[in-house]
C-alpha positions in Angstrom: -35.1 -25.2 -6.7 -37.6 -26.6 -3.9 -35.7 -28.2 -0.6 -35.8 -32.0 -0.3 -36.6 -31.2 3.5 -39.0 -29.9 5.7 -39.5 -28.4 9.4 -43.2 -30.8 9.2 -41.5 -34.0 10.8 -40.2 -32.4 13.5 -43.5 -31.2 14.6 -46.0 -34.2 14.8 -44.7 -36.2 17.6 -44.7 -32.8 19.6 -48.6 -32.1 18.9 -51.8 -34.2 19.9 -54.9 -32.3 18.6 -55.4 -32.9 14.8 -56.9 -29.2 14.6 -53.3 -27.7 16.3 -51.0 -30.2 14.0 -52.6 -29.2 10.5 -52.4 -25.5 12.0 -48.6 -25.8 12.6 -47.9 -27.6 10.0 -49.7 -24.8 7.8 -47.5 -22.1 9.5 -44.7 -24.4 9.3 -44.7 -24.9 5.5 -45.6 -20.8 5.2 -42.3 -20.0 6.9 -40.3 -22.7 4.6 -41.6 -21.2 1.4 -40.5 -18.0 3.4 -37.5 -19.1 3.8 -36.6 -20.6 0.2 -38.0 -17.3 -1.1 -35.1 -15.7 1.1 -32.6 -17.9 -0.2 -33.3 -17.4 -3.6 -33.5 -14.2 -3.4 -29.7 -13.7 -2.9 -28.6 -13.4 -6.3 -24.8 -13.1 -4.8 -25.0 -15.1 -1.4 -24.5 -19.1 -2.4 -25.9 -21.1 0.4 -26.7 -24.8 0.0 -28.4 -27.6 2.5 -26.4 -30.4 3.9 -28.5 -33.6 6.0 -26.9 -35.0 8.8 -25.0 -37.4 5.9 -23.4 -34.3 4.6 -25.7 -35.0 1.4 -27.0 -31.9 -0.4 -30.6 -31.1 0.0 -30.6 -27.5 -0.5 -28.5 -26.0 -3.7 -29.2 -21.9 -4.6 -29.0 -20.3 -8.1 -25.9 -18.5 -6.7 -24.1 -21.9 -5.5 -24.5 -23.1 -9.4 -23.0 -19.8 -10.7 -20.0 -20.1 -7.8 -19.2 -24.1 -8.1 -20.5 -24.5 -11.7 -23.5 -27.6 -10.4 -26.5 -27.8 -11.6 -29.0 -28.0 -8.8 -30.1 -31.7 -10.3 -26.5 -32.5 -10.3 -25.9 -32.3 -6.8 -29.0 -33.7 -4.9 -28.1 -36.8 -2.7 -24.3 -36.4 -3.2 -21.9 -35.6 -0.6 -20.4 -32.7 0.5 -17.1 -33.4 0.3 -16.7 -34.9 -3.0 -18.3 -31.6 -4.8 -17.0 -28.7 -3.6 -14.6 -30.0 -0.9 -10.3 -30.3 -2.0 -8.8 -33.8 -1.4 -6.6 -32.1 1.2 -9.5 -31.1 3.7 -12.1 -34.0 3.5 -11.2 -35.2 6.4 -10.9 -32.2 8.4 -14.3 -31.0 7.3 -16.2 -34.5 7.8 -14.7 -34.4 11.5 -15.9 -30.6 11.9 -19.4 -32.1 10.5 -19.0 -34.5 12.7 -18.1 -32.8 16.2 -20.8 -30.5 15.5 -23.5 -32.8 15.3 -22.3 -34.9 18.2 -20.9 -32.4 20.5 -22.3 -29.5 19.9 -19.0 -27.7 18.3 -20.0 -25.1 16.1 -17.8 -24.8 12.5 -16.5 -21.6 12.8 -16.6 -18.7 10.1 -13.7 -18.4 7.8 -11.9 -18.2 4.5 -11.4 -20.9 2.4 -10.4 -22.1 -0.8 -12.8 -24.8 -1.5 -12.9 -26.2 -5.7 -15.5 -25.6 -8.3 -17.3 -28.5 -10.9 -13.8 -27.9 -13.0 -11.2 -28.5 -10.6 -10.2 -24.9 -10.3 -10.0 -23.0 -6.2 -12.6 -21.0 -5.3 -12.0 -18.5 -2.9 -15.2 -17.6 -0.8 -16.2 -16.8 3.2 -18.3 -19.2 4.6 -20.7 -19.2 7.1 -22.2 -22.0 9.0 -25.9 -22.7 10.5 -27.2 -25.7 11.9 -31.1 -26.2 12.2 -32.5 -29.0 14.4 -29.3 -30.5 16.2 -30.9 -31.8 18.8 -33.0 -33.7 16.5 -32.4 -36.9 15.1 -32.3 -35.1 11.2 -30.3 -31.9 11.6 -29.7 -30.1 9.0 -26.5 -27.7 8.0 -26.8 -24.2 5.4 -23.7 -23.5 4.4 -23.6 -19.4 3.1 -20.2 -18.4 1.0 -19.2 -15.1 -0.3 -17.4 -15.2 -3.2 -14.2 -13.2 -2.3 -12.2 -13.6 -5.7 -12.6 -9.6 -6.6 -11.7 -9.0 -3.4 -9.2 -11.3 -3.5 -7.6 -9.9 -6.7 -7.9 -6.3 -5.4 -5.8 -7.7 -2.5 -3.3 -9.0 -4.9 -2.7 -6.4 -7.0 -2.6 -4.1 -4.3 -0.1 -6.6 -2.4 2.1 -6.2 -5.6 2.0 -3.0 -5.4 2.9 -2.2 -1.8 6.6 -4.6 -3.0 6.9 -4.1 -6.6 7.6 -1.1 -9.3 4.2 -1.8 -12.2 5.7 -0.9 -15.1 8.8 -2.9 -15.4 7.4 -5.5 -12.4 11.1 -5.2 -10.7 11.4 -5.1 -6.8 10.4 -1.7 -5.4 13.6 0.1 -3.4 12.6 -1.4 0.1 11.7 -4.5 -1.5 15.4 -4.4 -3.3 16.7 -3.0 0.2 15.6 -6.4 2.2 16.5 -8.7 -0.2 20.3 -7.3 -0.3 20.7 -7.6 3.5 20.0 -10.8 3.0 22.9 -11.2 0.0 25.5 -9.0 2.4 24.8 -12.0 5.4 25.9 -14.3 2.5 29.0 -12.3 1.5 29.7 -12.0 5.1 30.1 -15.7 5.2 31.5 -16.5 2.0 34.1 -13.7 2.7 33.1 -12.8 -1.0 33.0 -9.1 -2.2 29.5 -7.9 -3.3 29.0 -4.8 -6.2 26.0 -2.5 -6.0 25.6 -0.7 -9.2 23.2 2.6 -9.8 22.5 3.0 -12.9 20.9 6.1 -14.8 19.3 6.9 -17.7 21.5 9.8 -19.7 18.9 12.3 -20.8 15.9 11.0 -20.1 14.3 14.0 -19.4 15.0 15.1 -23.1 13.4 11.7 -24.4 10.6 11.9 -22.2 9.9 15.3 -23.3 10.5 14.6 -27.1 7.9 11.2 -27.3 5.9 11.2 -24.2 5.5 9.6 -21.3 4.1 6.2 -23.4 7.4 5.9 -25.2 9.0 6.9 -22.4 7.7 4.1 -20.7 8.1 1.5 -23.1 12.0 2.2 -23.0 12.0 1.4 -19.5 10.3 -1.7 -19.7 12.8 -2.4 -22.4 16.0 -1.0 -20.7 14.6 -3.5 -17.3 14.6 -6.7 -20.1 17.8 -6.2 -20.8 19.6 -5.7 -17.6 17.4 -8.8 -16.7 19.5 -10.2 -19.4 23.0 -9.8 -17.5 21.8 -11.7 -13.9 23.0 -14.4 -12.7 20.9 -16.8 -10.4 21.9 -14.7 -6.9 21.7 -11.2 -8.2 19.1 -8.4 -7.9 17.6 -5.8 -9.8 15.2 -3.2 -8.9 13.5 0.1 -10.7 14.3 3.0 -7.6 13.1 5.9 -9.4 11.6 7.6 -12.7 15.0 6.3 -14.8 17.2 4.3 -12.2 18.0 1.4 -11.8 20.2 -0.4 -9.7 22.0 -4.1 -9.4 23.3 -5.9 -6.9 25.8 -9.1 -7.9 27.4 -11.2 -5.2 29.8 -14.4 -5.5 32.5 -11.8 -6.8 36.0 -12.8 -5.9 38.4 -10.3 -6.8 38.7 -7.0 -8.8 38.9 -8.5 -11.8 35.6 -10.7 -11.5 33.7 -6.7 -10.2 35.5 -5.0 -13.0 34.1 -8.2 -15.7 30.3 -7.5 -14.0 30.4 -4.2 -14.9 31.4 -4.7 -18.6 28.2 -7.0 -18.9 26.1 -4.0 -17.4 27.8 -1.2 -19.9 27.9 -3.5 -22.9 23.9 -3.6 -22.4 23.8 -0.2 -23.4 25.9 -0.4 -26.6 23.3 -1.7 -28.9 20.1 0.2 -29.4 16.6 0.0 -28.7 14.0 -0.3 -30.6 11.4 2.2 -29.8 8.6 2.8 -32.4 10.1 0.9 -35.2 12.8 3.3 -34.8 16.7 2.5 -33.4 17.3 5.0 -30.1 20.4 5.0 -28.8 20.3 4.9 -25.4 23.5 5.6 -22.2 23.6 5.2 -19.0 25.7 6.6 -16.0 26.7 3.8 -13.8 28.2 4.2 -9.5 29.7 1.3 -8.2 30.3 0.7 -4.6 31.8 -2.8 -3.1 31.2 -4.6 -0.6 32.6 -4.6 2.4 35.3 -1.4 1.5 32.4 0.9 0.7 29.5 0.2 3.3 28.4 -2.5 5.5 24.3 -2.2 4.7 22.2 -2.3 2.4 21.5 1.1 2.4 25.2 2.7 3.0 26.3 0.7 -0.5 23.1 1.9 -2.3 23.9 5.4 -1.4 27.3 5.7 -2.0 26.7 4.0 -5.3 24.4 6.7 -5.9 27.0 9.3 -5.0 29.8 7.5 -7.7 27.2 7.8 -10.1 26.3 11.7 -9.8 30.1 11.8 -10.2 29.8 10.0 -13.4 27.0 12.1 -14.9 29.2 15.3 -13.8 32.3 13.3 -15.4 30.6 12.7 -19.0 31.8 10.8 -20.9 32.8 8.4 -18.4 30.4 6.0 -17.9 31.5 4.5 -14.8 32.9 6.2 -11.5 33.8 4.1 -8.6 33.2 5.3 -5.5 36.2 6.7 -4.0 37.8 9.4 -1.4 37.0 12.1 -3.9 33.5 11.6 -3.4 33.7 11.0 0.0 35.1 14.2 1.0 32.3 15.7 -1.1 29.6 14.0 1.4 31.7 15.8 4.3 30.2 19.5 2.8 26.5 17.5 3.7 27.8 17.0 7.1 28.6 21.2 6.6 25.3 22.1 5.4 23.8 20.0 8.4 25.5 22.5 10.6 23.6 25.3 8.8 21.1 23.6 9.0 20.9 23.7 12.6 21.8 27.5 13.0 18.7 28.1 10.6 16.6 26.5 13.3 17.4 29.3 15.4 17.6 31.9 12.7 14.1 32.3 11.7 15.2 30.7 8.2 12.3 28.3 8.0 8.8 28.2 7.4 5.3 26.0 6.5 4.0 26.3 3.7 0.7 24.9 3.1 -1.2 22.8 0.5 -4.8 21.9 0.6 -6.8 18.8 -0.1 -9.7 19.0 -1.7 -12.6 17.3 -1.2 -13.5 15.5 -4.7 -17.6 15.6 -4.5 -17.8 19.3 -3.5 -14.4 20.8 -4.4 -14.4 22.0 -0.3 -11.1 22.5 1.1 -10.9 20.4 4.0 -7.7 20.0 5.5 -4.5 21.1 4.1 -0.5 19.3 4.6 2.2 21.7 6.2 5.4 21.4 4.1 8.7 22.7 5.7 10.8 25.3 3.2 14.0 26.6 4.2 15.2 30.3 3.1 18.5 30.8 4.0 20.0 34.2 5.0 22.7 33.8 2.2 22.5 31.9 -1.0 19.5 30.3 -2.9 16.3 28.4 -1.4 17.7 25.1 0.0 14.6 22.2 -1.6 13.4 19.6 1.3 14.5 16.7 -0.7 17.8 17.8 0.0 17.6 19.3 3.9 14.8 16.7 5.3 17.2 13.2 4.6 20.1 15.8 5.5 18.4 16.3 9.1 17.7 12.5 9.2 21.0 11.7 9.1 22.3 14.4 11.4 19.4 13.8 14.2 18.4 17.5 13.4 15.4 16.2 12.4 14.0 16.0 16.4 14.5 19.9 16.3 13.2 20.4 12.9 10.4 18.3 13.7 9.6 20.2 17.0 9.5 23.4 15.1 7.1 21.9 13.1 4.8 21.3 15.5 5.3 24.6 17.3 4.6 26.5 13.9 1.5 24.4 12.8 -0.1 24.7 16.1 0.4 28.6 16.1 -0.7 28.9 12.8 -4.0 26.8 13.1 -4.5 29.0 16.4 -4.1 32.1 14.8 -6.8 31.5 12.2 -9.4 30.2 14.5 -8.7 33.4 16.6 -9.5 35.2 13.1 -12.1 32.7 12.2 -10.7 31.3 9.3 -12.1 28.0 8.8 -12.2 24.8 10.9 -9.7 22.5 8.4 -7.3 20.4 9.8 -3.4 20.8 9.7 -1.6 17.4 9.0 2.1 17.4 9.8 4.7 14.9 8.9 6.6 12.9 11.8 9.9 10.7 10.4 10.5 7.2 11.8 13.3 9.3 13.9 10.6 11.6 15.5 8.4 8.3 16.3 11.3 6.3 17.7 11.5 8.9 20.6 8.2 8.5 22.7 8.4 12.2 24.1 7.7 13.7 20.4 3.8 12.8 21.4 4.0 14.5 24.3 5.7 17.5 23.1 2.9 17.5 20.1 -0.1 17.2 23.0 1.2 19.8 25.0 1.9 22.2 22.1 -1.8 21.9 21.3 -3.5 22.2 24.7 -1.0 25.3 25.1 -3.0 27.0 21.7 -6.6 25.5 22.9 -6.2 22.9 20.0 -8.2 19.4 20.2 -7.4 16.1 18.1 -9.6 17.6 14.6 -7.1 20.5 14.8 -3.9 18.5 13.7 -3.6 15.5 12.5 -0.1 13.4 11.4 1.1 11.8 8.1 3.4 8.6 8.7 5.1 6.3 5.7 4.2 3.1 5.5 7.7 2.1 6.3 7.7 4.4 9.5 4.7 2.1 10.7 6.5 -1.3 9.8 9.2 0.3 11.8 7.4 1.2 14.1 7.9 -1.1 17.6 4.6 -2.1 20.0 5.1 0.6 22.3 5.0 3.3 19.5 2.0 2.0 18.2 0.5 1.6 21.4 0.9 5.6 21.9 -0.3 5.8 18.1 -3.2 4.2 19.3 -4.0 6.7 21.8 -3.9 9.4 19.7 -6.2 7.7 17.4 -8.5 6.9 20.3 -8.6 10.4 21.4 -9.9 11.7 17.5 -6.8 12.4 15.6 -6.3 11.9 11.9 -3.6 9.8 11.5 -2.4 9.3 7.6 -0.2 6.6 5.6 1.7 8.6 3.3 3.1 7.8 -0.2 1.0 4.0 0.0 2.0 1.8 -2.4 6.1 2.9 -2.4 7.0 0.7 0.7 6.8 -2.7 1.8 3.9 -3.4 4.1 1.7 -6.3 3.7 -2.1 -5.4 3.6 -2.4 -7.7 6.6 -1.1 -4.6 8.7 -3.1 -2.3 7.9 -5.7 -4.3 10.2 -3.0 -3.7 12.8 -2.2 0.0 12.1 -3.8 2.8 14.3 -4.7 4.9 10.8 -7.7 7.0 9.3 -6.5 7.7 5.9 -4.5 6.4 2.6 -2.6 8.5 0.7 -2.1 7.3 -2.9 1.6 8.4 -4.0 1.6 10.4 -6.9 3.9 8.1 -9.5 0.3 5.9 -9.4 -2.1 9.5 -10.4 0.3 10.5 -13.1 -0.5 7.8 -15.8 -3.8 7.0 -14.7 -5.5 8.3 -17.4 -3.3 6.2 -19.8 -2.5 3.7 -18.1 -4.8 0.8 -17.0 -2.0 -0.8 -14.5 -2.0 2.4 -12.7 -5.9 3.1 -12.8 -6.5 -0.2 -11.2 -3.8 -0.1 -8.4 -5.8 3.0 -7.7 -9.1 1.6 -7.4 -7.9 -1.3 -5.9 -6.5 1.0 -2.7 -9.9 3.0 -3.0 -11.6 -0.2 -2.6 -9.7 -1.5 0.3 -9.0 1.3 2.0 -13.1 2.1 1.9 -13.9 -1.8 3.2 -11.7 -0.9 6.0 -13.4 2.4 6.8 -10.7 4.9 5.6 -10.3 8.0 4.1 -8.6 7.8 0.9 -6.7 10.9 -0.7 -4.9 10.9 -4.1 -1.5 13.1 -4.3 -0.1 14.9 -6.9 -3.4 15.7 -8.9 -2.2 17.9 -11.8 -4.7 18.2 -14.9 -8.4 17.6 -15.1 -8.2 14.2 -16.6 -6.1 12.6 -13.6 -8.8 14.1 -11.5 -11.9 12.5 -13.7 -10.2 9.3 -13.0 -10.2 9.8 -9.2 -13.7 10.9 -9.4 -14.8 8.0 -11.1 -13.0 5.1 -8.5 -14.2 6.8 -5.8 -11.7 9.1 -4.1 -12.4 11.0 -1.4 -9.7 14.2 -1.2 -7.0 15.4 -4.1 -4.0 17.0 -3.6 -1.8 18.8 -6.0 -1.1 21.8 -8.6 -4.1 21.5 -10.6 -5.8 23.3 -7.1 -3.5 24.2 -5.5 0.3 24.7 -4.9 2.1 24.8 -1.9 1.9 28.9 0.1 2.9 30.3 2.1 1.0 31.0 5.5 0.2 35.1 4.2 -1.4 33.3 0.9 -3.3 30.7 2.7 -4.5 33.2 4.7 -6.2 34.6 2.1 -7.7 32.2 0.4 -9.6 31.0 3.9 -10.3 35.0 4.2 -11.9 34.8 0.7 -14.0 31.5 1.4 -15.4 33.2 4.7 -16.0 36.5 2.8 -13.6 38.3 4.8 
């Protein structure tokens, strides 16, 4: 498409030797078809010419694929009334405007301008002005089309707040939204019921018909609870088979006890699962509002705790949580106490797991996960130690042995010359909340000779949201100074992918419920590449967890990862066994 301008009639008046003007304007009409050339050779970059009118003179291949015009359609017509919505005309002819007049430039942005069908188109634009001192300036405006980027951004935002399979809230999604419901009861002086709710023997169906069945009687089990809520109530998917309610506006016990009938009758008729009727129970835990918690999450877990009862009680169905139960979550408060003579006992230890790096198959850094041996009795697991030392505020001592043990460790094989890989330790939001943990964790590696590439921390993405300006000002320092700094388990929490602008961090984690079904499950595999893709545009490192057979890993390869964790390489060792394997790879 040739321009319906040219640089020629700004040069006459300027020149008065015949011989110099036909030179000029030679050069001059070399650097336009120079410059056309340019433009059209930017298959992806739209960019069309405005006069001082606002009436297209320029108009790209690429602005014809992104607005839908024909180049012959547009010529002469105005700006505004092609690409421009209703609701910004004005705005944009006053921009045009001061620009011309007063020299104020349009700035860069995103916008959501409208194609030849109506429909938004989502680009960034860019803004350039030639001649605007003359009296025929003319304006290029250069947009990006943004709507893959856009959609990776919104299936990635969906991701960070809601479960992909049944499309329920996620558990901190479910968690924010309640607080908001208990404000209400507050007010209303109305009781609230929180109901958990797990599958019976789910394990066993899984097993018997696979994970696709498996997941298309979840789906199926989330319809039908949908079924039972009224306009107020909540519902979210909190793990593999659980599920859990929350219904306000109740009055009295006979209203709770009514609620709960809807929720068990759900599970008296069958499902349909591969033209075949499956009979399906659940164990439910109710807790109520205000007699059995005052949050969110004190209701959630002692509705948890009723409903372990009920799975221990089968048949029953239904357990209410009651002082039974609580004196039961008084032997926690015991096990906290051995917990904290274990500190001192030598009871502990790190075991390590490495990440590998997905081109070369190189180890290159490795997590440190805390196992606890006691003296007496079996191996106590971290699921049920680490939220045991949370709620205890053992988890600044066990956190500080951490540290100490890592740094040692990491010392001790560069004194042996066992490798240069990175340790990356876990800090809680309770370890962040007191500034001194940094301190303690700098001093503990100048005190082994360790710099910033030595040890490096993972952090949830709740921790960070958590997370208050002077703790990510000191987060900041650390990344400033070199160190790794991870967000663990992404996609489980409830940040918005406008933080991660915001957040000090050098790495995503993918959590492993995404790499499990990859290779069957499109949902999953696209989440994935969507974080790979985002997480690369802003210059991090991405690492998948939980990376178990060869297929999951083919998947990874092919979107892009960077680093895999998980059994199918390795399992979590012990510090001996590590050792080892870093002797091997430096043929020790």
């Amino acid at each position: 498409m040739a321009a319906a301008w040219s640089f020629r009639e700004r040069t006459d008046e300027c020149l008065e030797e015949p011989g110099d003007l036909a030179l000029v304007q030679q050069r001059h009409a070399e650097s336009e078809s120079r410059f056309r050339t340019l433009l059209e050779s930017l298959p992806k970059v739209a960019v069309q010419g405005y006069d001082r009118d606002r009436r297209v003179i320029y108009w790209n291949a690429a602005s014809t694929q992104l607005y839908g015009y024909h180049p012959k359609e547009v010529q002469g017509r105005l700006l505004e009334e092609l690409i421009i919505p209703e609701s910004m005309r004005a705005e944009v002819i006053s921009a045009h405007h001061s620009w011309i007049e007063k020299g104020i430039e349009i700035p860069s942005s995103e916008l959501e301008l409208q194609g030849k069908s109506g429909a938004p188109v989502a680009v960034y634009s860019h803004h350039v002005m030639l001649g605007e001192h003359t009296a025929n300036p003319v304006m290029f405006c250069v947009d990006v089309d943004l709507s893959q980027q856009n959609q990776a951004r919104r299936e990635l935002e969906f991701a960070t707040r809601y479960d992909a399979l049944t499309q329920l809230p996620n558990r901190q999604t479910f968690e924010r939204e309640l607080e908001g419901r208990l404000d209400e009861a507050r007010r209303r002086n109305d009781c609230l019921v929180v109901i958990y709710i797990d599958l019976d023997r789910f394990a066993e169906i899984n097993d018997a018909r696979g994970y696709e069945a498996s997941d298309v009687l979840l789906a199926l089990v989330a319809k039908r609870l949908r079924g039972c809520l009224q306009c107020a109530d909540l519902l979210s998917r909190f793990g593999s088979d659980e599920f859990v309610l929350a219904l306000p506006h109740v009055k009295d016990n006979d209203g709770v006890m009514q609620r709960v009938e809807e929720v068990l009758d759900h599970f008296n008729q069958p499902f349909m699962l591969e033209d075949e009727e499956l009979h399906v129970t659940a164990s439910l835990g109710v807790a109520l509002f205000p007699d059995n918690g005052s949050t969110a999450r004190e209701l959630i877990h002692n509705a948890d705790a009723a409903k372990n009862r009920a799975k221990q009680s089968m048949p029953k169905r239904c357990w209410f949580f009651d002082q039974q139960i609580h004196d039961e979550l008084l032997y926690q408060h015991r096990l906290a106490e051995q917990l904290r003579s274990a500190i001192g006992n030598g009871e502990l230890a790190l075991y390590y797991q490495p990440q590998v790096a997905v081109a070369s198959g190189r180890i290159e850094n490795m997590e440190a996960l805390l196992r606890w041996f006691p003296r007496e009795g079996k191996t106590i697991t971290a699921s049920e130690f680490i939220p045991l030392a949370e709620r205890s505020e053992l988890i600044h001592q066990l956190g500080d042995w951490a540290i100490r043990e890592a740094c040692r460790q990491k010392a001790e094989w560069r004194e042996k010359g066992l490798g240069d890989q990175r340790i990356d330790i876990n800090l809680s939001g309770k370890q962040l909340s007191v500034p001194e943990t940094f301190d303690r964790l700098e001093t503990c590696m100048r005190e082994h000779g360790l710099g910033p590439r030595d040890i490096g921390i993972e952090l949830t993405e709740n921790v960070l949201i958590e997370s208050d300006e002077r703790i990510l000002e000191l987060l900041r320092q650390l990344y400033h100074r070199g160190m790794k700094i991870a967000i663990d388990d992404f996609g489980t929490g409830y940040s918005s992918l406008s933080y991660l602008k915001r957040f000090p961090v050098t790495s995503l984690k993918i959590d492993r419920t995404f790499v499990m079904d990859a290779p069957t499950d499109p949902g999953d595999r696209a989440i994935m590449a969507a974080t790979v893709f985002i997480g690369h545009s802003l210059g991090l490192e991405v690492v998948a967890e939980g990376v178990e057979n060869e297929e999951q890993l083919e998947v990874l390869r092919e979107i892009g990862c960077d680093l895999v964790q998980g059994y199918h390489f390795f399992r979590p060792m012990s510090a001996d066994d590590m050792t080892r394997i870093l002797a091997a790879l430096e043929g020790q």
